[in-house]
C-alpha positions as CSV (number, residue, x, y, z in Angstrom):
1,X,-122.1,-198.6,-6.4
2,X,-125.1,-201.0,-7.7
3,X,-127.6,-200.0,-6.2
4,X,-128.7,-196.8,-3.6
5,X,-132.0,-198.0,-2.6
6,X,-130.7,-201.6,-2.0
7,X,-128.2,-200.1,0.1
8,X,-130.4,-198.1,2.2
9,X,-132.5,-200.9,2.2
10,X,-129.8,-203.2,4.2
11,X,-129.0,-200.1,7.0
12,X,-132.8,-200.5,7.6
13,X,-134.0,-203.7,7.8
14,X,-130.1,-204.3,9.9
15,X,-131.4,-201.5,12.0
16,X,-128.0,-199.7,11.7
17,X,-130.3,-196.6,10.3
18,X,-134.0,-195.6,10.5
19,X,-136.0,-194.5,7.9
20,X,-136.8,-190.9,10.0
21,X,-133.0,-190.7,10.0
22,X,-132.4,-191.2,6.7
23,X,-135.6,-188.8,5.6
24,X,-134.1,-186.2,8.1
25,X,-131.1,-186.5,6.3
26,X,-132.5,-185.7,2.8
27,X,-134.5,-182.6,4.3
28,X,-131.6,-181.0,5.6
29,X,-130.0,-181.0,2.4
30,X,-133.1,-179.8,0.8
31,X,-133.2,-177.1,3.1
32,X,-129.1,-176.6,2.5
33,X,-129.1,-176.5,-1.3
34,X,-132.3,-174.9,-2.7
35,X,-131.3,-171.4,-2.2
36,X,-128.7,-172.4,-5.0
37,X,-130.6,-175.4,-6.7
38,X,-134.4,-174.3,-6.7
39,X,-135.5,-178.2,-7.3
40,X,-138.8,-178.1,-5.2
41,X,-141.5,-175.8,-5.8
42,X,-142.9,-177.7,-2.8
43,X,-141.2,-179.6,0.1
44,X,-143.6,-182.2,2.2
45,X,-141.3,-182.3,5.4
46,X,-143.9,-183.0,7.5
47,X,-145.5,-185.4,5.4
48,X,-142.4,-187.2,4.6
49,X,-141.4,-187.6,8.1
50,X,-144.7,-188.9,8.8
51,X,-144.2,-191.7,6.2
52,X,-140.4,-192.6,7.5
53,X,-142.7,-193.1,10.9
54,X,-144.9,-195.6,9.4
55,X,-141.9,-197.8,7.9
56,X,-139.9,-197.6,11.3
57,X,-142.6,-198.6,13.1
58,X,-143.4,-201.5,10.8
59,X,-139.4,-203.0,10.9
60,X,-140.0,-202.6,15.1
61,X,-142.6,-204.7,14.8
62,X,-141.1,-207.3,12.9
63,X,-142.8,-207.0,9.6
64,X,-141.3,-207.1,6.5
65,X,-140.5,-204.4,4.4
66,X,-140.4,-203.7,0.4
67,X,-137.2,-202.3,-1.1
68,X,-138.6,-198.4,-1.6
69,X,-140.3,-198.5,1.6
70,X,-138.0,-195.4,3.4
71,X,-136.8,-194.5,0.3
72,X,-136.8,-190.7,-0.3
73,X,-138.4,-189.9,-3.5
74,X,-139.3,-186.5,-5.0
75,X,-142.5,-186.0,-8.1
76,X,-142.5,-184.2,-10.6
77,X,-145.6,-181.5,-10.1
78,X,-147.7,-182.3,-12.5
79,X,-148.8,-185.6,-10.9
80,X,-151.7,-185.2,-8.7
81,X,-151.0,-185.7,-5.0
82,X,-154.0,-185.3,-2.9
83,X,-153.7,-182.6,-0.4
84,X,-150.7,-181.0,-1.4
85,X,-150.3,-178.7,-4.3
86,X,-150.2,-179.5,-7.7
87,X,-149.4,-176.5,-9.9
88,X,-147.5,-178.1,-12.6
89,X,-145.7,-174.5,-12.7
90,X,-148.4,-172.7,-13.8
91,X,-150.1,-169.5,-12.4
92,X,-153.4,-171.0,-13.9
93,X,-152.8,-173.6,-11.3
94,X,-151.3,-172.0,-8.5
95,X,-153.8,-172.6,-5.8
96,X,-155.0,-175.6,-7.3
97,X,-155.2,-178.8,-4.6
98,X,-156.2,-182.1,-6.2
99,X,-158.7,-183.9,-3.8
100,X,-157.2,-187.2,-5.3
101,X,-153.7,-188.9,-5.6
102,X,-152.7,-190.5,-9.3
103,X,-152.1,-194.1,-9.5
104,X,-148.0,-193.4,-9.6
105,X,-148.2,-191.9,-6.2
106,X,-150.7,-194.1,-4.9
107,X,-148.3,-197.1,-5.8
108,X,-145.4,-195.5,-4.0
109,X,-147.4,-195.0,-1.0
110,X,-148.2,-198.2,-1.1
111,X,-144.8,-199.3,-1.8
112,X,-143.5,-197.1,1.5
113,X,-141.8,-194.1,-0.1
114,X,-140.9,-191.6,1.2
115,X,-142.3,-188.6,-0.8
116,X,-139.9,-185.4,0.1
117,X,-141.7,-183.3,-2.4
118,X,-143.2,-181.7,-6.0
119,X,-140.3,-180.7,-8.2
120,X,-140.1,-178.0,-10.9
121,X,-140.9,-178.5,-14.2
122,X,-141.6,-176.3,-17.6
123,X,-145.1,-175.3,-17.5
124,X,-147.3,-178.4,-18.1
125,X,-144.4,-180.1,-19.4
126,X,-143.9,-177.9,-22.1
127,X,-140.2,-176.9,-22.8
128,X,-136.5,-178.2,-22.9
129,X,-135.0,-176.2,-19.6
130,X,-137.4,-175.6,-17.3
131,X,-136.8,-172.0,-17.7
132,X,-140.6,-171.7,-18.6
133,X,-141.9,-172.2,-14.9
134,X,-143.9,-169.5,-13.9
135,X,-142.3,-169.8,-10.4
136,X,-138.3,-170.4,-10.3
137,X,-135.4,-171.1,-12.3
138,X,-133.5,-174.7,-11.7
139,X,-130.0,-174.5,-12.0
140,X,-127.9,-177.7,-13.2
141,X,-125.7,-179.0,-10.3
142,X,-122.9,-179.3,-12.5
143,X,-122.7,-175.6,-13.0
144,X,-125.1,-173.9,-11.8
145,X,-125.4,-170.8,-14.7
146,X,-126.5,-173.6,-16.6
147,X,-130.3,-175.1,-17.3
148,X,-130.9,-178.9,-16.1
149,X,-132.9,-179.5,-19.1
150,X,-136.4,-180.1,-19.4
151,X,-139.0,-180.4,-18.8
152,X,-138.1,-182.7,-15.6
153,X,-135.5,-180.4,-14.8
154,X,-136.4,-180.1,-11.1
155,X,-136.8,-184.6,-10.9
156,X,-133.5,-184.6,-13.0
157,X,-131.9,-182.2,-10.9
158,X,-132.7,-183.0,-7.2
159,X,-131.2,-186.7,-7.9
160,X,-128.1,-185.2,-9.4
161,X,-128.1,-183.1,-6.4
162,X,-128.5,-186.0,-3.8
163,X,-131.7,-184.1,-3.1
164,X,-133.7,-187.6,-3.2
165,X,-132.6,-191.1,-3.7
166,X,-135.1,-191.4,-7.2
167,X,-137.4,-188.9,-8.6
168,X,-140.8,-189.4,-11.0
169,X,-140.8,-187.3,-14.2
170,X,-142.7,-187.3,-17.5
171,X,-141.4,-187.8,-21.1
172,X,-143.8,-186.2,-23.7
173,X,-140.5,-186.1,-26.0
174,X,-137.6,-186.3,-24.5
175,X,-138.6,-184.5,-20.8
176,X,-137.0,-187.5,-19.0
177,X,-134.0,-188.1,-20.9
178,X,-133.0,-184.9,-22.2
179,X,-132.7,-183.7,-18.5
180,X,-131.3,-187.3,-17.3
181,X,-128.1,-186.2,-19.8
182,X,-127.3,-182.5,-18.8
183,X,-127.5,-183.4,-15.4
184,X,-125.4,-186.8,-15.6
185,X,-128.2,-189.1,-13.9
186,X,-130.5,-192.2,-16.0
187,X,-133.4,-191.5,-17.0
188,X,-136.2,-194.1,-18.8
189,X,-139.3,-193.6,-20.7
190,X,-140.3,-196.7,-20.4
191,X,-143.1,-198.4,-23.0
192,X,-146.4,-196.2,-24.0
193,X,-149.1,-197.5,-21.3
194,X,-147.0,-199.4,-19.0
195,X,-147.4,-196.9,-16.9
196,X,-150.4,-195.7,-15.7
197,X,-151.3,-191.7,-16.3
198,X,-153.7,-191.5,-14.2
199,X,-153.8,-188.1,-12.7
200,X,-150.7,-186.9,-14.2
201,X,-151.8,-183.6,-15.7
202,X,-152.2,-184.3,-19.9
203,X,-150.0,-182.7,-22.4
204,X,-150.1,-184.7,-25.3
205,X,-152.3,-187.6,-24.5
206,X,-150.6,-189.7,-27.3
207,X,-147.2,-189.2,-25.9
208,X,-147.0,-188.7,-22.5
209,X,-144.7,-191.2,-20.2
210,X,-143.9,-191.3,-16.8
211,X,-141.0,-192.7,-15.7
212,X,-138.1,-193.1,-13.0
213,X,-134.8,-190.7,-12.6
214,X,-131.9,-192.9,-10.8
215,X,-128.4,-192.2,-9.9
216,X,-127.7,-196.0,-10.9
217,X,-129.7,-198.2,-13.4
218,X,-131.0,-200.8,-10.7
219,X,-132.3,-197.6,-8.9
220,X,-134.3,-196.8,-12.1
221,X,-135.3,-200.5,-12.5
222,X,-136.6,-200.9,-9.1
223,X,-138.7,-197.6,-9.0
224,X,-140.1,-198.5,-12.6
225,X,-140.9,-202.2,-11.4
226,X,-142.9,-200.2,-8.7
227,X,-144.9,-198.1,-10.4
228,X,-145.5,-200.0,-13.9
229,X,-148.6,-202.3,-14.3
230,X,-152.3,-202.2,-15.9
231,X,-154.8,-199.8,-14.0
232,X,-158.1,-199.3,-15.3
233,X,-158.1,-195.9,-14.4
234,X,-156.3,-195.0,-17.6
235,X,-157.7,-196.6,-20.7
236,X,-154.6,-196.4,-22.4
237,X,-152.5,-198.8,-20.4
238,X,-151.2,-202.2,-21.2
239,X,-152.5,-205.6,-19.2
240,X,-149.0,-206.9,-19.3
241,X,-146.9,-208.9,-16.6
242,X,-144.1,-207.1,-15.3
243,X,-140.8,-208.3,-14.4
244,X,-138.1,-207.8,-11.5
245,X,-136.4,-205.8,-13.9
246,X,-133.6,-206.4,-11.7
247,X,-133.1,-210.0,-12.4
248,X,-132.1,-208.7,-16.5
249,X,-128.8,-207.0,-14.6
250,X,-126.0,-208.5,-16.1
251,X,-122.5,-207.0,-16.3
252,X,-121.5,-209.2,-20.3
253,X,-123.7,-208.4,-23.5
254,X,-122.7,-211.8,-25.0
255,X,-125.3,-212.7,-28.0
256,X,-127.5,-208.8,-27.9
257,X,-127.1,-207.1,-31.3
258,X,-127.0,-202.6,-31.3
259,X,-127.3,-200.8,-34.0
260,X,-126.3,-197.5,-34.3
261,X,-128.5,-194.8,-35.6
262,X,-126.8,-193.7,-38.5
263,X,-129.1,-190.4,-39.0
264,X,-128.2,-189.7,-35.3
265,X,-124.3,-189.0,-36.0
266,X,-124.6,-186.1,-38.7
267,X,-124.2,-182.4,-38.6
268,X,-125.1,-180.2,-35.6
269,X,-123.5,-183.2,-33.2
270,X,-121.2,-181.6,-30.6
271,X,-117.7,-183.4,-31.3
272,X,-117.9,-183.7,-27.7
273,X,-121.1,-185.5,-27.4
274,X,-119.8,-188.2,-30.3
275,X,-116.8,-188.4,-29.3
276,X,-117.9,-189.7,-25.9
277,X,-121.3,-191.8,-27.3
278,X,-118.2,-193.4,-29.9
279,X,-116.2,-194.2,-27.3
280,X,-119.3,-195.7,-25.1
281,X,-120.0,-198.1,-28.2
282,X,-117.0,-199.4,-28.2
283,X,-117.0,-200.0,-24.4
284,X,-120.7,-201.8,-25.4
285,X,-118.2,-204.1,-27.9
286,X,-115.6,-204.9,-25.5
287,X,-118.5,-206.1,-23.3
288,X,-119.8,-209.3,-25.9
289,X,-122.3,-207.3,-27.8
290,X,-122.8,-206.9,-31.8
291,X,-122.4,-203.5,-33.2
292,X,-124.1,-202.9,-36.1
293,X,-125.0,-199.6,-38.3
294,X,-128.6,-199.3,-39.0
295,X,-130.5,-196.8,-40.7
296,X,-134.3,-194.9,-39.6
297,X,-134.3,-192.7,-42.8
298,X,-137.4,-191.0,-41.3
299,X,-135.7,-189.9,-37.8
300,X,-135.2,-186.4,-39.0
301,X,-138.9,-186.0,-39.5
302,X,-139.6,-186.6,-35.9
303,X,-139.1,-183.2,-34.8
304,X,-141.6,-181.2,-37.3
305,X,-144.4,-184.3,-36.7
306,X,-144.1,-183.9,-33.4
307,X,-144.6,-180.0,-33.4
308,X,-147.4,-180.4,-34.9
309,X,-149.3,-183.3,-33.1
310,X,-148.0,-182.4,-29.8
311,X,-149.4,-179.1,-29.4
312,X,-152.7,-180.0,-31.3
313,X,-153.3,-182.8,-28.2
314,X,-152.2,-179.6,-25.7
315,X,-154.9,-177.4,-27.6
316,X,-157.4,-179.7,-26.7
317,X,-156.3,-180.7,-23.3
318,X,-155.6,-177.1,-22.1
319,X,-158.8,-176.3,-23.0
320,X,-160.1,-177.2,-19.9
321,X,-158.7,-174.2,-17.8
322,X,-161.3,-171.3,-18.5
323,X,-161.3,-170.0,-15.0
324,X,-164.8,-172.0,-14.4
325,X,-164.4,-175.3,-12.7
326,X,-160.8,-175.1,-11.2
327,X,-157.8,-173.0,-10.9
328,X,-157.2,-169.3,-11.9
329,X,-160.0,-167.2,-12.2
330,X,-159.7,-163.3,-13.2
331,X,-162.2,-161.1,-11.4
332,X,-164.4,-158.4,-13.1
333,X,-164.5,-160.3,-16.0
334,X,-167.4,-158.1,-18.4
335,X,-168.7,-161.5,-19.6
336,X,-168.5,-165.1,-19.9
337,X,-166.4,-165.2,-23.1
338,X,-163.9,-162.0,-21.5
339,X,-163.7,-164.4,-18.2
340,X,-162.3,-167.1,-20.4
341,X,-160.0,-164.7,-22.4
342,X,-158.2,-162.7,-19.7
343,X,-157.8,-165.8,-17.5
344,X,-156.0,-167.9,-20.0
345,X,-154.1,-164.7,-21.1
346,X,-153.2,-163.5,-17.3
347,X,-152.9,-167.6,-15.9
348,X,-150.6,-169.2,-18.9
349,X,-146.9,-168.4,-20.0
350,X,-145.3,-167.6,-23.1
351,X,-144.7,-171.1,-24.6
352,X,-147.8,-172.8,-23.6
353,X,-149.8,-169.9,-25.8
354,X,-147.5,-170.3,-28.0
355,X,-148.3,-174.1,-28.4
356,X,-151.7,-173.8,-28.0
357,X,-151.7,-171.4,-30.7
358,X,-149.7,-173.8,-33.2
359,X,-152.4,-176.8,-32.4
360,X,-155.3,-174.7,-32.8
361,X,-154.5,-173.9,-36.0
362,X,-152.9,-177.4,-37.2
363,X,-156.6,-178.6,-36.5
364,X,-158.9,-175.5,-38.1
365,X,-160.9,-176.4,-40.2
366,X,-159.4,-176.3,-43.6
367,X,-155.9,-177.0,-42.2
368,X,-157.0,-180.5,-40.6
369,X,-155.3,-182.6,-43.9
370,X,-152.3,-180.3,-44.4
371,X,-150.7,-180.6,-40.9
372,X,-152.6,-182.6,-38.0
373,X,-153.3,-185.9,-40.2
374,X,-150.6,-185.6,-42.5
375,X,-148.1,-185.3,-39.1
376,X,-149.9,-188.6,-38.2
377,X,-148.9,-190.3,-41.3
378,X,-145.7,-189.5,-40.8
379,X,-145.6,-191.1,-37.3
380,X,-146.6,-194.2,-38.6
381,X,-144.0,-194.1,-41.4
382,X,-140.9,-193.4,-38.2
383,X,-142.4,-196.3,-36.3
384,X,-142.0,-198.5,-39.5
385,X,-138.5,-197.3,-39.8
386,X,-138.0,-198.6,-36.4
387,X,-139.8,-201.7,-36.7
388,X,-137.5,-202.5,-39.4
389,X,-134.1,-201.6,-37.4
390,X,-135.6,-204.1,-34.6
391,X,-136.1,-206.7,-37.4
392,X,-131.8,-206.6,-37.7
393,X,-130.8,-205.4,-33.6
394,X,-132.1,-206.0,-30.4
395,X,-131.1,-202.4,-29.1
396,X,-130.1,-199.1,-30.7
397,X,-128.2,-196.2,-29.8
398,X,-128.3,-192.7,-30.0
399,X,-126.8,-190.1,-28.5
400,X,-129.1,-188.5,-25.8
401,X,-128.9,-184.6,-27.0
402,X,-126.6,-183.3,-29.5
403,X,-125.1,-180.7,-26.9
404,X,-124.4,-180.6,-23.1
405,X,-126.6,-178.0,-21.0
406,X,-126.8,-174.5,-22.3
407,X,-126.4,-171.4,-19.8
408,X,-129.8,-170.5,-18.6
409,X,-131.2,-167.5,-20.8
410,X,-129.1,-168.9,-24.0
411,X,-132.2,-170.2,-26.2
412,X,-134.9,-168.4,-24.4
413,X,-135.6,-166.4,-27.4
414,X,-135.2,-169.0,-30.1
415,X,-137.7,-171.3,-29.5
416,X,-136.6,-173.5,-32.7
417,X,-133.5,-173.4,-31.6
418,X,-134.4,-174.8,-28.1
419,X,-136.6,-177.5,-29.8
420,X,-133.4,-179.2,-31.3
421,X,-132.6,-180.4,-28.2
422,X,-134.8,-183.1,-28.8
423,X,-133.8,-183.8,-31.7
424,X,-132.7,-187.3,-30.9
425,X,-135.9,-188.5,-28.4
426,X,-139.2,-187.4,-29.7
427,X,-139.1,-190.3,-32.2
428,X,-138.8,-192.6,-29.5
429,X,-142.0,-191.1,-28.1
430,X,-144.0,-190.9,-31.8
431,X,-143.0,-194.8,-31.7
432,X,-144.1,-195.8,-28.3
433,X,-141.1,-197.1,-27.6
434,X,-139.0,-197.5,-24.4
435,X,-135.8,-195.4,-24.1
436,X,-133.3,-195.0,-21.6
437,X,-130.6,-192.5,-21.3
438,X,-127.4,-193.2,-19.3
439,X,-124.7,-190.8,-18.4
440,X,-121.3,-191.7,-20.9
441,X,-118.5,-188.7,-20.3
442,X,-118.0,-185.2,-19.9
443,X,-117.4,-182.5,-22.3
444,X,-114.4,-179.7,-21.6
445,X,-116.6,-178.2,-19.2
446,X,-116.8,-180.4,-17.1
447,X,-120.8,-180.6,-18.1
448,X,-122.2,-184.5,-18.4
449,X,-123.0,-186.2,-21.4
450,X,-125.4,-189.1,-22.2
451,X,-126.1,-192.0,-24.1
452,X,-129.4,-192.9,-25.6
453,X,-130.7,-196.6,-25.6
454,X,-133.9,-197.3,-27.5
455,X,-135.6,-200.5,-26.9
456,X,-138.2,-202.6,-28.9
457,X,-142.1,-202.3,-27.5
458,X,-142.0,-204.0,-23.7
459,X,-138.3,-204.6,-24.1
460,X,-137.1,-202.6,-20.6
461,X,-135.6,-205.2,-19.6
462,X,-132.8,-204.9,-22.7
463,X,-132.6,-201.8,-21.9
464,X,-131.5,-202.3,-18.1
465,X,-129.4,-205.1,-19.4
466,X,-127.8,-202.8,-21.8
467,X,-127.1,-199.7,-19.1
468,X,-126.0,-201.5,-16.2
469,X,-123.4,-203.9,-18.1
470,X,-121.8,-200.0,-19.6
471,X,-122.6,-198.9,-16.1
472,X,-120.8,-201.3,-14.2
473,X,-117.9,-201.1,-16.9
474,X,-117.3,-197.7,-16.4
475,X,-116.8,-194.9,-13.4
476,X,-119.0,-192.3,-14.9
477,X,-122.0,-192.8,-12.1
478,X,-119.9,-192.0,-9.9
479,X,-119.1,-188.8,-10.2
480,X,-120.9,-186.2,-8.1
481,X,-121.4,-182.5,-8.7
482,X,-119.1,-180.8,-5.9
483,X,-122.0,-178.5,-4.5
């Protein structure tokens, strides 16, 4: 199994399937496993068939066709879609209907996809479960008393589910691959600004990532070569070519260098999880490459910098919802200043206040030097610490999370403890760098584990070189969750 979309690809363009078929298809087992799954917050059947129309009617006619044109893709909802509901799970954004589409979706129109619907997410982003959405609870295919991680729980989820071929999702520090690993699919967050953020709802402006979910890596390599590129929408992306990142699939590692994290493997690492990751890096040695330990003696730092910097950019972003321009607005409000008050208070959850209330103190005045800038110093020190591990390896490796998925309600009232997930990816997102995660084993429980690639600025296409050779070595994408 190389490749999903290439497969679906050859049924259409052979005629043997049509695109309405194959959308149809995807629908029904939308419609089949939600009750259980709760992926979508909103499913765009009409929409989507209408799209499947389009492509069939373009392969009768003779014309050619892109590989994600039919494809059925879902988005995470907290990417603007014009004329359907972006909420990014929040009751501050219920009713809220962009009247514009962001760049990502734009390109997969363009592209042909088929968009099936907005997925579920932790409020604007913010959590490791997606048990914060103010509308449902996702349950983990695997088993379903357990979270799908977060916050792309619902993108993470539906493709574990064969709810979609590929899903979008955003990585503000870990909320693409965190989710990829409990719910035993690849995830990437690719390169800060290769891809555009243009109307994908801000978090932390510094950090934020969109990027593909796949059940194989040349699924996750096509949908990235899709959306990636320079948009001048978004000031922040990179005028840089982009590859077929499917040429860079090749099943030998002969002549790449991977270093393994040293800081990664320490306590509070489920002997499951480095058991399998071990096991994976020896798979990665049997296959031509060059293991070597390295060390990032800052790595542990990543978690308080990024608690700090993280919400400070959410302070400031999330100050736009004040119940005047868009979104929730509380009635009977005695005055301007109450209106703000009791709609934030009444529109946002638990852990966004909570976050906002973090960032709006690291940047008081007063506290400005202690926390927000000297956070930032600290950022530049961990990308130094990688810039000096790339100057030895071409790839490192981590392991993804330091556990396999939790039972829904486990950490809900620790919030520090439920920040640990991330433990091993926020670096990755301080740096700016690329990382991928791919699924390596299962624990006892039958639960997925997975194993984290990081990747030098721009160097995605190491990355894909790295996954699919492991990938094609091994049977692990191929299992399926037995809903």
């Amino acid at each position: 199994m190389a490749s999903i979309i290439r497969e679906l690809h050859g049924q259409l363009v052979k005629k043997e399937r049509s695109a309405v078929e194959i959308t149809q298809e995807v629908l029904d087992r939308i419609q089949a496993l939600e009750p259980k799954i709760h992926s979508f917050l909103c499913v765009t059947a009409d929409k989507a068939l209408e799209q499947a129309k389009a492509v069939d009617a373009k392969i009768a006619a003779g014309e050619e066709i892109g590989l994600l044109a039919g494809i059925p893709v879902g988005v995470k909802d907290n990417m603007c879609t014009k004329g359907i509901p972006t909420t990014c799970a929040s009751k501050i954004l219920e009713n809220f209907v962009p009247p514009y589409e962001s760049t990502v979706t734009q390109k997969l129109a363009d592209a042909g996809a088929v968009t099936v619907g907005k997925t579920n997410l932790d409020e604007f982003a913010m959590g490791s479960s997606t048990e914060n959405s103010a509308f449902q609870l996702t349950a983990n295919p695997w088993d379903l008393e357990r979270v799908p991680g977060g916050s792309s729980g619902g993108s993470a989820a539906a493709v574990a589910a064969h709810e979609c071929v590929v899903s979008l999702g955003s990585d503000t520090g870990g909320s693409i691959r965190q989710p990829a690993s409990f719910c035993g699919v690849v995830g990437m967050k690719p390169t800060y600004g290769l891809v555009s953020r243009y109307g994908l709802v801000a978090f932390a402006s510094s950090l934020d990532q969109i990027g593909p979910f796949g059940r194989t890596v040349e699924d996750a390599a096509i949908l990235l070569g899709a959306i990636a590129g320079y948009d001048p929408k978004d000031s922040t992306s990179l005028k840089v070519e982009i590859p077929d990142y499917t040429q860079f699939l090749k099943p030998n590692l002969k002549s790449m260098r991977i270093g393994i994290v040293r800081e990664t493997f320490a306590e509070g690492l489920d002997p499951a999880v480095e058991q399998a990751v071990n096991k994976a890096i020896e798979q990665l040695k049997q296959l031509g490459a060059e293991i070597k330990e390295v060390s990032c003696p800052r790595f542990r730092y990543g978690l308080p910098t990024y608690y700090i910097i993280a919400p400070s950019e959410a302070s400031a972003n999330l100050a736009r919802y004040d119940g005047v321009k868009y979104g929730l607005r509380v009635p009977d409000a005695e005055n301007l200043i109450d209106m703000y008050a009791r709609t934030r208070a009444m529109g946002f959850g638990k852990e966004v206040k909570r976050r906002i209330m973090v960032g709006t103190y690291a940047l008081s005045a007063g506290y400005y030097d202690a926390y927000y800038l000297k956070a930032q110093k600290v950022r530049t020190l961990i990308k130094q610490d990688f810039e000096t591990a790339f100057g030895q390896v071409d790839v490192l490796v981590t392991p993804t999370v330091p556990m396999t998925a939790f039972k829904a309600g486990e950490k809900t009232d620790d919030p520090l403890s439920m920040y640990l997930t991330d433990l091993m990816t926020i670096t990755v997102n301080l740096a700016g760098l690329p990382g991928l995660s791919i699924p390596c084993g299962f624990d006892e429980k039958g639960m997925p584990i997975g194993m984290q690639l990081i990747g030098n600025v721009l160097r995605e296409d190491q990355l894909f070189q790295v996954a699919h050779a492991y990938e094609q070595a091994t049977e692990w994408h191929k299992s399926k969750p037995s809903l």
